[in-house]
C-alpha positions as CSV (number, residue, x, y, z in Angstrom):
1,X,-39.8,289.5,-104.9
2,X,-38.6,286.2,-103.2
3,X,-39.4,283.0,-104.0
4,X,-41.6,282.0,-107.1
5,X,-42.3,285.5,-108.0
6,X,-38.4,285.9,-108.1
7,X,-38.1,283.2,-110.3
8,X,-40.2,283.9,-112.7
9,X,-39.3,287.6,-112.6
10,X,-35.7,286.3,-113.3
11,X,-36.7,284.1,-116.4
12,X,-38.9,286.6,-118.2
13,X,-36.5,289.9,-117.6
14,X,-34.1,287.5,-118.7
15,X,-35.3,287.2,-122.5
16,X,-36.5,291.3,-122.1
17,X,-33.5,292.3,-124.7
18,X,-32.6,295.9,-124.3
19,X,-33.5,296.4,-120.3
20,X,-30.3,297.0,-117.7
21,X,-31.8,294.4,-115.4
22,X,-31.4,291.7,-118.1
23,X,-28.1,291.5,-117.0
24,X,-29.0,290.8,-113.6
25,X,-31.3,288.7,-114.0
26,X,-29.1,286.3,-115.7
27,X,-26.6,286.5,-112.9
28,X,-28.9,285.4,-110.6
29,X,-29.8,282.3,-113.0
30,X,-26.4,281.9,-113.4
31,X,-26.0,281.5,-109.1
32,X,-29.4,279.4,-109.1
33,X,-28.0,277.1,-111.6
34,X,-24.5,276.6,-110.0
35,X,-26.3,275.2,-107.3
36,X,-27.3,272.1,-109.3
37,X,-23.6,271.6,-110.9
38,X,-21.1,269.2,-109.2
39,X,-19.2,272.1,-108.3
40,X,-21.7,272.8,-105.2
41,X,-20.0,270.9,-103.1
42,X,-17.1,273.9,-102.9
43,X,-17.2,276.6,-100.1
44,X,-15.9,279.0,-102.6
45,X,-18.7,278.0,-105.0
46,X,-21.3,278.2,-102.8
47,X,-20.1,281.4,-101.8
48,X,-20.4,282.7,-105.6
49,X,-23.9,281.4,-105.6
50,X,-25.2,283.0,-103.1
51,X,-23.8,286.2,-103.9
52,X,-25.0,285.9,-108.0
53,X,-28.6,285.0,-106.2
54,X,-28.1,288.4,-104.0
55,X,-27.3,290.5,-106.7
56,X,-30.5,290.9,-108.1
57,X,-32.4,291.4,-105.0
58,X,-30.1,294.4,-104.2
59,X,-30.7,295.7,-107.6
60,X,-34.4,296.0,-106.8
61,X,-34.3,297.2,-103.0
62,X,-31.5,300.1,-104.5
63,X,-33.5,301.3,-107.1
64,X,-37.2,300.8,-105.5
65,X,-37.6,303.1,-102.1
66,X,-37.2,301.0,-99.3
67,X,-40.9,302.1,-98.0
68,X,-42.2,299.5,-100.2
69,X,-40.1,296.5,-99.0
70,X,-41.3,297.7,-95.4
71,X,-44.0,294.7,-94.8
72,X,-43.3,291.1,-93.0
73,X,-44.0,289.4,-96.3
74,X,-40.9,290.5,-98.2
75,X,-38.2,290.2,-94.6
76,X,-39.2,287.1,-93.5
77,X,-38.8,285.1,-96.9
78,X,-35.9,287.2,-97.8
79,X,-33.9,287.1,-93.6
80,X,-34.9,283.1,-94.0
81,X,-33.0,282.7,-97.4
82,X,-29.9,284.6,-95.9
83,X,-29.6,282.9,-93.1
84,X,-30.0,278.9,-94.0
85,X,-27.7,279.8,-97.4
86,X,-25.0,280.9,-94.8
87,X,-25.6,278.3,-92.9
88,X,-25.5,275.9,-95.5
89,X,-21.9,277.6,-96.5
90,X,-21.0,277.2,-92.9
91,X,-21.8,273.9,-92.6
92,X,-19.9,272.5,-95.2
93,X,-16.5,274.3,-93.9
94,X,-17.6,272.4,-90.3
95,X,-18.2,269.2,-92.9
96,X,-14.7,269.9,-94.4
97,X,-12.4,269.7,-91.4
């Protein structure tokens, strides 16, 4: 569920009227598309993105056993995402001062 499959998952559940996970899968286009605004160049901004892009990943990993996100194909997209977002967050505050 990272990456392209993500995305698309995001679009289509987002038109699926009448699902629960509509609503999160608009939040997380909602924090994909604040990364394209003007506003991306606030910490506090990017901070909201990242956690309207997380929010639908921990949808899926709390209502899926966690068996079946146990495989190197799912961590490593998902551990590389976390940790250049952060440090994309990070470096702006170091950008800032």
């Amino acid at each position: 569920m990272v990456g392209i499959p993500l995305l698309m998952w995001l679009i289509y559940t987002s038109f699926d009227f009448g699902n629960i996970d509509q609503i999160y899968a608009i939040i997380g286009l909602v924090g994909i598309i604040l990364n394209f605004t003007k506003y991306t160049k606030s910490r506090i901004i990017k901070v909201f993105s990242f956690v309207l892009m997380i929010i639908p990943i921990v949808r899926r990993l709390s209502e899926t056993p966690m068996e079946k996100f146990n495989y190197l194909t799912f961590q490593i997209p998902l551990l590389i995402f976390t940790i250049t977002y952060l440090i994309l967050i990070l470096k702006s505050k170091w950008n800032n001062s």
